[in-house]
Backbone as numpy.savetxt, mean C-alpha at the origin, in Angstrom:
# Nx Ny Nz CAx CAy CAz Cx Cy Cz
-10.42 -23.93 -6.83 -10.39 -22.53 -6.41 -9.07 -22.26 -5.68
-8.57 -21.44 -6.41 -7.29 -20.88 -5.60 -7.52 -20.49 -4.07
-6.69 -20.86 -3.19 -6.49 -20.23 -1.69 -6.27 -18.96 -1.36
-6.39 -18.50 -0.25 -6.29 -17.28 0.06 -5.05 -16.84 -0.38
-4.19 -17.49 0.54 -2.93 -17.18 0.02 -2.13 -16.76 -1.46
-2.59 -18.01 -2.06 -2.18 -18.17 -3.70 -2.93 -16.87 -4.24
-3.93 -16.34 -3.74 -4.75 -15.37 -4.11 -4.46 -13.77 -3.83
-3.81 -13.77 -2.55 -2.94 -12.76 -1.85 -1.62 -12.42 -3.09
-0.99 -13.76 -3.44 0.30 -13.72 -4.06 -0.14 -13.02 -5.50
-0.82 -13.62 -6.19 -1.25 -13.36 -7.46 -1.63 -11.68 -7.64
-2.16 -10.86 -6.52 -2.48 -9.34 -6.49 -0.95 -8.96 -6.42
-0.24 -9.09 -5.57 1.17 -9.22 -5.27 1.65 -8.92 -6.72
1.61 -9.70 -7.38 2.29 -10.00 -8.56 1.91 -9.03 -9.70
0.63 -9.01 -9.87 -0.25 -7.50 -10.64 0.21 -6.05 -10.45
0.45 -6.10 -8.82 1.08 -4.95 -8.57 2.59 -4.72 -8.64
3.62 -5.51 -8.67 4.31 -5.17 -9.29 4.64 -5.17 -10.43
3.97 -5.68 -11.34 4.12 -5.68 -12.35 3.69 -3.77 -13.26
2.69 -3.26 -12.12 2.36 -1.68 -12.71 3.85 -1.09 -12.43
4.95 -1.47 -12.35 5.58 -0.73 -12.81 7.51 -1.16 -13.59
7.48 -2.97 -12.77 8.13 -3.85 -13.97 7.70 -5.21 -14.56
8.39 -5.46 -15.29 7.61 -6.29 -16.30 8.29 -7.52 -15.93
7.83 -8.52 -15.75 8.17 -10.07 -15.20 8.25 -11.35 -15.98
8.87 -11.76 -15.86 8.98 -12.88 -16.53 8.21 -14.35 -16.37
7.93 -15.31 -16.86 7.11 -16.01 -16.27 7.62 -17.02 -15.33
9.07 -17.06 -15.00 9.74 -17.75 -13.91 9.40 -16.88 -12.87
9.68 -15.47 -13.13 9.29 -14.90 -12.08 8.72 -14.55 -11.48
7.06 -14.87 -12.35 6.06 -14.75 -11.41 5.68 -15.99 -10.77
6.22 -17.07 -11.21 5.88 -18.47 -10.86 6.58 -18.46 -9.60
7.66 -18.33 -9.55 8.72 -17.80 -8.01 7.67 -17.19 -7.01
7.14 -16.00 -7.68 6.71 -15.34 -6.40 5.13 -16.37 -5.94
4.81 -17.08 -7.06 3.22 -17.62 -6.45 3.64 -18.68 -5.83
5.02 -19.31 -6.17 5.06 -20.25 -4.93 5.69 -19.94 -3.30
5.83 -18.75 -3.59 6.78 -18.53 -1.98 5.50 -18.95 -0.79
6.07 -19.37 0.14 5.13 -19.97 1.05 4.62 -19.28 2.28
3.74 -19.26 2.32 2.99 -18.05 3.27 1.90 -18.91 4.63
2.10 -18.09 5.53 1.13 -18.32 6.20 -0.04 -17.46 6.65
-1.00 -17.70 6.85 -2.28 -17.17 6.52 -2.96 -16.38 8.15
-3.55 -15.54 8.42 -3.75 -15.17 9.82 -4.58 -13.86 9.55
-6.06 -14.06 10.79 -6.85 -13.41 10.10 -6.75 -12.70 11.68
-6.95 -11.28 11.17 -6.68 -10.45 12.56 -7.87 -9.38 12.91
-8.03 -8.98 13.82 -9.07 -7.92 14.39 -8.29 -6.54 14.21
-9.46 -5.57 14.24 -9.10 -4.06 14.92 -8.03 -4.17 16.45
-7.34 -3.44 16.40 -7.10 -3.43 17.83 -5.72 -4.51 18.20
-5.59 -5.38 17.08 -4.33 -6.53 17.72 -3.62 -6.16 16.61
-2.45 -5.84 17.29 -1.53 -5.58 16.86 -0.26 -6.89 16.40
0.00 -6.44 14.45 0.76 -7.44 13.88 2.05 -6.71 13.97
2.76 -5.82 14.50 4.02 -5.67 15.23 3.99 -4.39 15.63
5.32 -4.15 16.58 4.83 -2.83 17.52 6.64 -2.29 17.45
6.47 -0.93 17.19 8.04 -0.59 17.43 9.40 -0.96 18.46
10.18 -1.33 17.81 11.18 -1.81 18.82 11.43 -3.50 18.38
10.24 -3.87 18.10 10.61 -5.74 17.43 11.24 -5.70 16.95
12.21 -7.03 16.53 13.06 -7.86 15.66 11.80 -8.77 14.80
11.60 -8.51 13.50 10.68 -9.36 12.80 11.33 -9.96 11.52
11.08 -11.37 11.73 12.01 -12.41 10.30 10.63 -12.90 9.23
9.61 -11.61 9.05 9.14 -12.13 7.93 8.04 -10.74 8.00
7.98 -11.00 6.40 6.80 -9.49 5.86 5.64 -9.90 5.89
4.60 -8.72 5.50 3.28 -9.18 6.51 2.69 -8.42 4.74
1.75 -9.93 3.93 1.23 -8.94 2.83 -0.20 -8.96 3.15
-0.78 -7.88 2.57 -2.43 -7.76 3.02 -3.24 -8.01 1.90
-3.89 -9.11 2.35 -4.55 -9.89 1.90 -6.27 -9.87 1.50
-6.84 -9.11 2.88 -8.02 -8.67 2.72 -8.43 -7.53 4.20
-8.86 -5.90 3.66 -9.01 -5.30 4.31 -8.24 -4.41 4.06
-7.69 -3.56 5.49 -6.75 -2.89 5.18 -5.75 -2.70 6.53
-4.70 -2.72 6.05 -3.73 -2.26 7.12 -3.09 -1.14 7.25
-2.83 -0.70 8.47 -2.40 0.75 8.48 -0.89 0.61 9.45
0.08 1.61 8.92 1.94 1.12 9.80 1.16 2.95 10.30
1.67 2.69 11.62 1.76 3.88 12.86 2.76 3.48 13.77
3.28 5.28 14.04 4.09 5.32 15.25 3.27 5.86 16.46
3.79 5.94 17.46 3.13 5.76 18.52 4.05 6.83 19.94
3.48 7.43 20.40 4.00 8.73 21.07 4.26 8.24 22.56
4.69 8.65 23.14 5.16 8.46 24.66 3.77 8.35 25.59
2.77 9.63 25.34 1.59 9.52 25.48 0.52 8.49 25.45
0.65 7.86 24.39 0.18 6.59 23.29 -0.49 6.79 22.70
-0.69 8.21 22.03 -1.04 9.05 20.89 0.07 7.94 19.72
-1.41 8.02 18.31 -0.62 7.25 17.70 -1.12 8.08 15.83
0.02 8.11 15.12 -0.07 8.76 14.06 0.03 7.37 12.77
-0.63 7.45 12.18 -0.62 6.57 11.10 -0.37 7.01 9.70
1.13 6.48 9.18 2.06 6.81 8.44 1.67 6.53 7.40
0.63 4.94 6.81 0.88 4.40 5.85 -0.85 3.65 6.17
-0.95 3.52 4.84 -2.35 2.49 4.75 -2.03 1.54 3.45
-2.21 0.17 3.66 -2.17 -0.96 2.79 -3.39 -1.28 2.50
-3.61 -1.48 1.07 -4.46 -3.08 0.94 -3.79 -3.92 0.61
-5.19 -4.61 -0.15 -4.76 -5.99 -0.73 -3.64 -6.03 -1.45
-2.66 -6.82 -1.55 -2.26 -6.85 -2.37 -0.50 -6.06 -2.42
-0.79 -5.15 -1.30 0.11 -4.88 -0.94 1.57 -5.26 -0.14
2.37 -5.26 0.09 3.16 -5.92 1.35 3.82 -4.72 1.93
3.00 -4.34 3.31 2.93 -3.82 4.04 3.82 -3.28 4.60
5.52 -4.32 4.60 6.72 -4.06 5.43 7.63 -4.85 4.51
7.90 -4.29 3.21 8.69 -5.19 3.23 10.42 -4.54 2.97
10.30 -3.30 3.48 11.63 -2.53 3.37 12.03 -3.36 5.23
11.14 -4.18 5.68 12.00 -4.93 6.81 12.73 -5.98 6.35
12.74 -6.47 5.12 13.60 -8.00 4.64 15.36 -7.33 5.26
15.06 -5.92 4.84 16.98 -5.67 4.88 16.91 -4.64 5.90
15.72 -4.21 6.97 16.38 -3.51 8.20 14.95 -3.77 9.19
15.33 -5.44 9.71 13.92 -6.27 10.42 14.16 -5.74 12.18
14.58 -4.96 12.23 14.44 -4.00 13.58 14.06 -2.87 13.20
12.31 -2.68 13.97 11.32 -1.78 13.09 11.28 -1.26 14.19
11.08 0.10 13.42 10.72 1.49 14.47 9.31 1.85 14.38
8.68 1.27 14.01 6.93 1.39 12.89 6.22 0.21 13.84
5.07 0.59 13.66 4.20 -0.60 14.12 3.14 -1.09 13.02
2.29 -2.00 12.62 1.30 -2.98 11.84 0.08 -2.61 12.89
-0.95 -2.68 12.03 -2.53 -2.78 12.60 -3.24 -3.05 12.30
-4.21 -3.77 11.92 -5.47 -3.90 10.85 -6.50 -2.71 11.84
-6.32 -2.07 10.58 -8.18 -1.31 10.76 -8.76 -1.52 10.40
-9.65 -2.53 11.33 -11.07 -3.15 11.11 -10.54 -4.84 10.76
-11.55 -5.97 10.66 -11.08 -7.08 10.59 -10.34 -7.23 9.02
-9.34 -7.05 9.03 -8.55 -8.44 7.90 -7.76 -9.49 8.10
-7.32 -10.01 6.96 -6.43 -11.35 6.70 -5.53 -11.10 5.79
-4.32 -11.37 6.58 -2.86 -11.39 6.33 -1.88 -12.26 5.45
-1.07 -12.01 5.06 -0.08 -13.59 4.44 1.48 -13.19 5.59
1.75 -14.05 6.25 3.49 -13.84 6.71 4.22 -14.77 5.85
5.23 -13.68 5.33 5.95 -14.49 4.10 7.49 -14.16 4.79
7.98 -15.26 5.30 9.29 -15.04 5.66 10.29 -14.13 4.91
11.09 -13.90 5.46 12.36 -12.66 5.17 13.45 -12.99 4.44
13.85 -14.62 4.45 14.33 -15.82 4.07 14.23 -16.37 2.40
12.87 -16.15 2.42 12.63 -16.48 1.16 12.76 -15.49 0.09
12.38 -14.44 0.94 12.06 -12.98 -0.25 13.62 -13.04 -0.47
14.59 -12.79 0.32 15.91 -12.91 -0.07 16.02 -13.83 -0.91
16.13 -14.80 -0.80 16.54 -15.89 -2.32 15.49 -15.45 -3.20
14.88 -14.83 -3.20 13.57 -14.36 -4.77 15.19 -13.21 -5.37
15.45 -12.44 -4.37 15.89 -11.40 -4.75 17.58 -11.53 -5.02
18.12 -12.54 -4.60 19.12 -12.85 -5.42 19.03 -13.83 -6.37
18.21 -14.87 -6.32 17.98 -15.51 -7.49 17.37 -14.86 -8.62
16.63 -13.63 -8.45 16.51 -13.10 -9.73 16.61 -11.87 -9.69
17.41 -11.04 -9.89 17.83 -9.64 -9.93 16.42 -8.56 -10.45
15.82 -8.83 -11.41 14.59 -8.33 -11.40 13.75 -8.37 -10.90
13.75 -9.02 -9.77 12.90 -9.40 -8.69 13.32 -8.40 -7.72
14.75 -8.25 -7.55 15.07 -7.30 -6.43 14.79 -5.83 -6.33
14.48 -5.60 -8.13 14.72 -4.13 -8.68 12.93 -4.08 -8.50
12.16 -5.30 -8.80 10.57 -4.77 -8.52 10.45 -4.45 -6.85
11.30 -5.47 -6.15 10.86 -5.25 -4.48 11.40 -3.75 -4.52
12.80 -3.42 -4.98 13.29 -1.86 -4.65 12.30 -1.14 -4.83
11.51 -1.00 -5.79 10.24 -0.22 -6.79 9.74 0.39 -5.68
8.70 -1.33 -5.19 7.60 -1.10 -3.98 7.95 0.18 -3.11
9.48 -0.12 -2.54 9.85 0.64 -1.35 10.31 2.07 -1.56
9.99 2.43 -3.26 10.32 3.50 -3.40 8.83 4.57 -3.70
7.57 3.45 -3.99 6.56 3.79 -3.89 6.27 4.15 -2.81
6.03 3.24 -2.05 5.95 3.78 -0.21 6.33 4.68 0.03
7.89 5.44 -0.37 8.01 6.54 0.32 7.71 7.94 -0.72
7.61 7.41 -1.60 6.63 8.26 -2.38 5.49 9.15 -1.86
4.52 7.82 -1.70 3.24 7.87 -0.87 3.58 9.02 0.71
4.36 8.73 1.80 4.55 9.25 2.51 5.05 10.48 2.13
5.78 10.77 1.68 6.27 12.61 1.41 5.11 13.18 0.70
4.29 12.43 -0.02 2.73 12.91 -0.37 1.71 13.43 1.32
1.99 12.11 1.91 1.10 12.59 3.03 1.43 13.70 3.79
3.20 13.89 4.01 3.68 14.81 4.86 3.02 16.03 4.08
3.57 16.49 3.29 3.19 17.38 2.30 1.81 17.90 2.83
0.91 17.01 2.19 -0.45 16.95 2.59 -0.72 17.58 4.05
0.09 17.25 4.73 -0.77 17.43 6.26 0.19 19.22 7.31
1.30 19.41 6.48 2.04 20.54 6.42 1.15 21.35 5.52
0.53 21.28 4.75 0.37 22.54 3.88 -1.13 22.84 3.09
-1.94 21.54 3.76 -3.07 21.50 3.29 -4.15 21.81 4.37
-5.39 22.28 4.24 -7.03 22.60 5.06 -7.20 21.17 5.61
-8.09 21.11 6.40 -8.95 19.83 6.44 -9.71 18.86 5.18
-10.44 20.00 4.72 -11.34 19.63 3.35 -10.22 19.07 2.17
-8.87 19.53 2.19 -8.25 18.73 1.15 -7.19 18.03 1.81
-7.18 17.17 3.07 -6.40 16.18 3.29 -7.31 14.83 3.24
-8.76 15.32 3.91 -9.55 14.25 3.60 -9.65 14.03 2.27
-9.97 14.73 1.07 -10.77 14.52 -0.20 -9.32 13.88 -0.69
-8.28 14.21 -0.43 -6.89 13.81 -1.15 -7.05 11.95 -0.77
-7.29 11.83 0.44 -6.99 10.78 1.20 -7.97 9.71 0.47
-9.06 10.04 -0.08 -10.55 9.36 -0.44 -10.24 9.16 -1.97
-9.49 10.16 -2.44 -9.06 10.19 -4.15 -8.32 8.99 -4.24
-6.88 8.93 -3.13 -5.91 8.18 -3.24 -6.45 6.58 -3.04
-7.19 6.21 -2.04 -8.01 5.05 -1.63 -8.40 4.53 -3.02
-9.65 5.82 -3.66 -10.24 5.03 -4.48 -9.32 4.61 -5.97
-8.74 5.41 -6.24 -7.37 4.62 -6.97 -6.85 3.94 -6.55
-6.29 3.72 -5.42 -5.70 2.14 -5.04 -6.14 0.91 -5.42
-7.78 0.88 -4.56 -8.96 -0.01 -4.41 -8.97 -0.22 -5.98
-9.24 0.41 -6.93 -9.53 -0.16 -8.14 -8.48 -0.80 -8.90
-6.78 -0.49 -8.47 -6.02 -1.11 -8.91 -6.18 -2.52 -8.58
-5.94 -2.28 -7.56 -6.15 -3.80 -6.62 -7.09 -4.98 -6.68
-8.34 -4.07 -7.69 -8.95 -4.56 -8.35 -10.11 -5.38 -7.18
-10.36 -4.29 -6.00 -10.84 -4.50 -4.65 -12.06 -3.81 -4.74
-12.58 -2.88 -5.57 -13.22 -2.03 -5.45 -13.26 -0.71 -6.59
-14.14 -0.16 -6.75 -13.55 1.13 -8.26 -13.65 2.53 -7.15
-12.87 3.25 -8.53 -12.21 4.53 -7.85 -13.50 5.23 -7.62
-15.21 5.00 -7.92 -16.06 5.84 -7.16 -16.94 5.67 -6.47
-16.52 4.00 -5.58 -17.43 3.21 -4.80 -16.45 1.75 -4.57
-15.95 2.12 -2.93 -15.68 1.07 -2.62 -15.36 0.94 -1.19
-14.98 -0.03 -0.50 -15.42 -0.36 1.30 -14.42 0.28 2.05
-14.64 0.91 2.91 -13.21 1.92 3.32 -13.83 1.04 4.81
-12.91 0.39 5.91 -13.57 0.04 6.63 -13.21 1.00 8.00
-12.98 2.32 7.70 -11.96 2.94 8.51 -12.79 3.69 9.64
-12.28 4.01 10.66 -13.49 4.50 11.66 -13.13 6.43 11.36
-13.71 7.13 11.86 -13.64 8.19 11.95 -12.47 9.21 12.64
-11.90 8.35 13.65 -10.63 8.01 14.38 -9.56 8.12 13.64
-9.78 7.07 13.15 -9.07 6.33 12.16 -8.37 7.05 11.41
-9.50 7.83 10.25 -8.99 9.13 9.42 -8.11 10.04 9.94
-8.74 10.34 11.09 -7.83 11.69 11.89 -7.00 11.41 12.17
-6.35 9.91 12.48 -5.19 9.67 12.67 -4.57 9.65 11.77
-4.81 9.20 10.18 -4.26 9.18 9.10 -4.24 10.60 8.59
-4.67 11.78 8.92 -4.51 12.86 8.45 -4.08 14.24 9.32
-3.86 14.03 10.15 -3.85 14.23 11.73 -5.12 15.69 12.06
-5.81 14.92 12.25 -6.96 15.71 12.38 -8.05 15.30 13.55
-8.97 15.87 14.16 -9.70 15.21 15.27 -10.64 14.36 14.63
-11.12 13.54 15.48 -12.70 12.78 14.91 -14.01 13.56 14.59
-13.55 14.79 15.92 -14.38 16.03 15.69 -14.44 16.71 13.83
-13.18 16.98 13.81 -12.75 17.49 12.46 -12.84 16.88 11.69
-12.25 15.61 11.45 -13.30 14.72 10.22 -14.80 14.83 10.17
-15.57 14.51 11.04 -16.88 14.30 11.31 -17.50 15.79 10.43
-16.55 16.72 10.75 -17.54 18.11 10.47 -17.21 18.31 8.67
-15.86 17.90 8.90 -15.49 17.99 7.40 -16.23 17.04 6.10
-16.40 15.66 6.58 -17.14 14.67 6.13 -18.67 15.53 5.67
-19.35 15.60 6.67 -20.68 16.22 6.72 -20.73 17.39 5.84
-19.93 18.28 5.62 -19.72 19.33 4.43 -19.56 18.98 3.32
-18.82 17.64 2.75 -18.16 17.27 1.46 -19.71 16.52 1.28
-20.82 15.65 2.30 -21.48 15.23 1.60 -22.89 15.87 1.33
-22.91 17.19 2.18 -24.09 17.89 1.97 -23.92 19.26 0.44
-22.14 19.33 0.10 -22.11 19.54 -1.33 -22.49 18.71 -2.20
-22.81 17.31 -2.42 -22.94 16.34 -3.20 -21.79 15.84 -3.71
-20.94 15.86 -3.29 -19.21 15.65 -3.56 -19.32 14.03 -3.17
-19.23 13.78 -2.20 -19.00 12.02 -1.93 -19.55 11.83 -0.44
-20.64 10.86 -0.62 -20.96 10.30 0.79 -19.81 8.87 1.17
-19.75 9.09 2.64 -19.61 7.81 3.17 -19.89 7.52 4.62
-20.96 6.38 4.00 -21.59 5.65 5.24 -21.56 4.10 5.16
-21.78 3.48 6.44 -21.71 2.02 6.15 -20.78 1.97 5.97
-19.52 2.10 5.75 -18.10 1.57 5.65 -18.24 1.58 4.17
-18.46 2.59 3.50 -18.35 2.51 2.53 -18.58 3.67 1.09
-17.52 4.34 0.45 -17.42 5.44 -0.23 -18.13 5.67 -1.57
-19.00 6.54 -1.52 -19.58 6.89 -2.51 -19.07 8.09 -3.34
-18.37 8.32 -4.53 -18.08 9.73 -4.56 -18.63 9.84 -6.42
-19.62 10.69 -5.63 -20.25 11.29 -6.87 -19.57 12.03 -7.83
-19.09 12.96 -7.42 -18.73 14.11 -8.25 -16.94 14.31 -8.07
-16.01 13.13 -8.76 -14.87 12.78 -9.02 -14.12 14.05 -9.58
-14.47 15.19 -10.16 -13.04 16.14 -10.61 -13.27 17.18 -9.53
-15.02 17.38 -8.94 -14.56 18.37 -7.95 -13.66 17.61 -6.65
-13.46 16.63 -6.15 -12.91 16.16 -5.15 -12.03 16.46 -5.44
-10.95 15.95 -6.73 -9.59 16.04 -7.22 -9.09 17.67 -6.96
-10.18 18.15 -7.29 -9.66 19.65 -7.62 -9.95 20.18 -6.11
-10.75 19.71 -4.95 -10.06 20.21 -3.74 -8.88 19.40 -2.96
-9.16 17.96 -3.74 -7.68 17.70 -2.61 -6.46 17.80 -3.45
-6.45 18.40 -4.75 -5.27 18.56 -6.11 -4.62 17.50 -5.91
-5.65 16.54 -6.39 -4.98 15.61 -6.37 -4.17 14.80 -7.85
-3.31 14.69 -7.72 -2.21 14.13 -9.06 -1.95 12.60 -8.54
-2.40 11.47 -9.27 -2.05 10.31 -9.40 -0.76 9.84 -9.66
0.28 10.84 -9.90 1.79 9.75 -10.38 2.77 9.81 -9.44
2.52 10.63 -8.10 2.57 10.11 -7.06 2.92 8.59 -6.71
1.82 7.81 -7.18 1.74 6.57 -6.67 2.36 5.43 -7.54
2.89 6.22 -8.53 4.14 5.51 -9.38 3.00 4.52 -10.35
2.63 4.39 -11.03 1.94 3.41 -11.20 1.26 3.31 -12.55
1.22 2.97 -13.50 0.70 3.37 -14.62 1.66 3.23 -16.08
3.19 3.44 -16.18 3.97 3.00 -17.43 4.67 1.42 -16.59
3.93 0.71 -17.94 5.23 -0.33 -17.23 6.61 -0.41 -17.32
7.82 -0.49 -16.64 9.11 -0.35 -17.05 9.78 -1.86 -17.82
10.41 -1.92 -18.58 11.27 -3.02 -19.39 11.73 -3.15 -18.17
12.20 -5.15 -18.05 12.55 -5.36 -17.03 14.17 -6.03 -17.50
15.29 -6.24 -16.48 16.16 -5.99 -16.93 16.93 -6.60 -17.86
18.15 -6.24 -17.99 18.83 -7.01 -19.30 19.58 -8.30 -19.28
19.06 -9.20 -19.96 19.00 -10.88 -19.18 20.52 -10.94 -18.99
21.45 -11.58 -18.27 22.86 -11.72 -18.73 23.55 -11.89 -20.18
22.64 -12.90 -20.99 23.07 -13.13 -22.23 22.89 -11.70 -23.19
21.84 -10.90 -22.48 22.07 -9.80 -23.13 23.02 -8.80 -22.57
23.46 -8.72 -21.86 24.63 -8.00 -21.27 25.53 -8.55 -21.73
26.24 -9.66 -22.04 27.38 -10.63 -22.78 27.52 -9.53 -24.34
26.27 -9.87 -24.67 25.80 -9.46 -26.21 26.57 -7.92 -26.03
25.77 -7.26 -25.17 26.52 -5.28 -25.45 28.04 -5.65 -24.77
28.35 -6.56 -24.30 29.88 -6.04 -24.01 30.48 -6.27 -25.18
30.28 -7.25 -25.91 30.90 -7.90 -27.47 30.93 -6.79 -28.27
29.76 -6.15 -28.43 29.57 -5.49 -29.93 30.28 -4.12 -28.88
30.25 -3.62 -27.86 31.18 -2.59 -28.01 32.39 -2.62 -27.56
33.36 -3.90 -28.03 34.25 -4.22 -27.76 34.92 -3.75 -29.11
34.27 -4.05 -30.39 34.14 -4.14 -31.89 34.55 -2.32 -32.31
């Protein structure tokens, strides 16, 4: 039975692959990079703005959420990971973070040095162009949320937020897009959408007394999948994910087009 880790890497590898295509050195590269394993609570914090950090943090099981954090100690949450994800890894090339790491609710982590991902990414140039991908997904994702939270109701930042989850979760292959473990507190949400606990709570209670989607138990039920979409308008390509791209052109094939249009 594969290890956590090896198991962490291998989702890793699935997911980038939704959007380049890998070679089998190169996925062998990424399942051996060496990780260490660390299983964390609600509440402890896996880095806090202002650190110097020499290694990325991939999520392994659960979910992690990157927040900034106010003078107050009001704290807004920018970003939500799962499995499978790597959480920080636009820190390999700027590891003085202004962002902080959290698990909401208990998960388990991989720390994969900063060190290594660099030699992945010059030893194989398509390796560097899948890590670029990730970090262009991420901010994808975020100008979705801004968007979202500038110009949208309550009722469609949550239903957007529950759409996006359950597409993740089923990529990730953690859960399907109309039933799966959200372990998030009520808090939680409002922080991810910036809304009160009050305001989730009331909004929640409306979406499930339409028959739209319950969630209780830590865990999402959503019945009625196009009306949700159609209040949180929600569009999936956002999240980049879905054509795979040709991955790049080996050197010997670059040799090859300089020849023939030399001719």
């Amino acid at each position: 039975m594969p290890s956590l880790v090896q198991s962490a890497l291998a989702r890793f590898v699935k997911r980038l692959e939704l959007g380049v295509e890998l070679s089998d050195a190169e996925r062998q590269a990424i399942l051996q990079l060496p990780g260490l394993e660390a299983h964390s609570r609600q509440g402890r914090e896996l880095a806090r703005p202002g650190d110097t950090v020499d290694h990325a943090i991939l999520c392994a099981e659960g979910i992690i959420g990157r927040f900034d954090i106010m003078r107050s100690g009001a704290r807004q949450i920018t970003a939500l990971y799962v499995p499978g994800d790597m959480s920080d890894l636009h820190s390999v090339v700027a590891p003085s973070i202004t962002w902080g790491l959290t698990p909401l609710g208990p998960s388990t982590i991989v720390r994969i040095p900063h060190t290594d991902l660099k030699r992945l990414a010059t030893s194989y140039p398509n390796l560097a162009l899948a890590f670029w991908r990730e970090t262009t997904v991420d901010a994808s994702i975020l100008a979705k949320w801004i968007a979202n939270m500038g110009r949208k109701e309550a009722r469609a930042r949550i239903a957007h937020l529950l759409c996006e989850l359950g597409v993740r979760m089923q990529r990730a292959e953690v859960g399907e897009r109309l039933n799966y473990e959200l372990p998030l507190t009520q808090e939680q949400i409002g922080d991810a959408t910036g809304l009160t606990a009050v305001h989730v709570n009331r909004t929640m209670n409306a979406l499930r007394r339409d028959g739209i989607v319950d969630v209780r138990n830590r865990r999402v039920l959503i019945t009625r999948w196009d009306e949700l979409v159609a209040i949180a308008e929600f569009d999936a390509r956002y999240l980049l994910a879905g054509t795979t791209k040709p991955a790049l052109p080996s050197l010997a094939t670059k040799a090859i087009i300089r020849v023939e249009a030399s001719h």
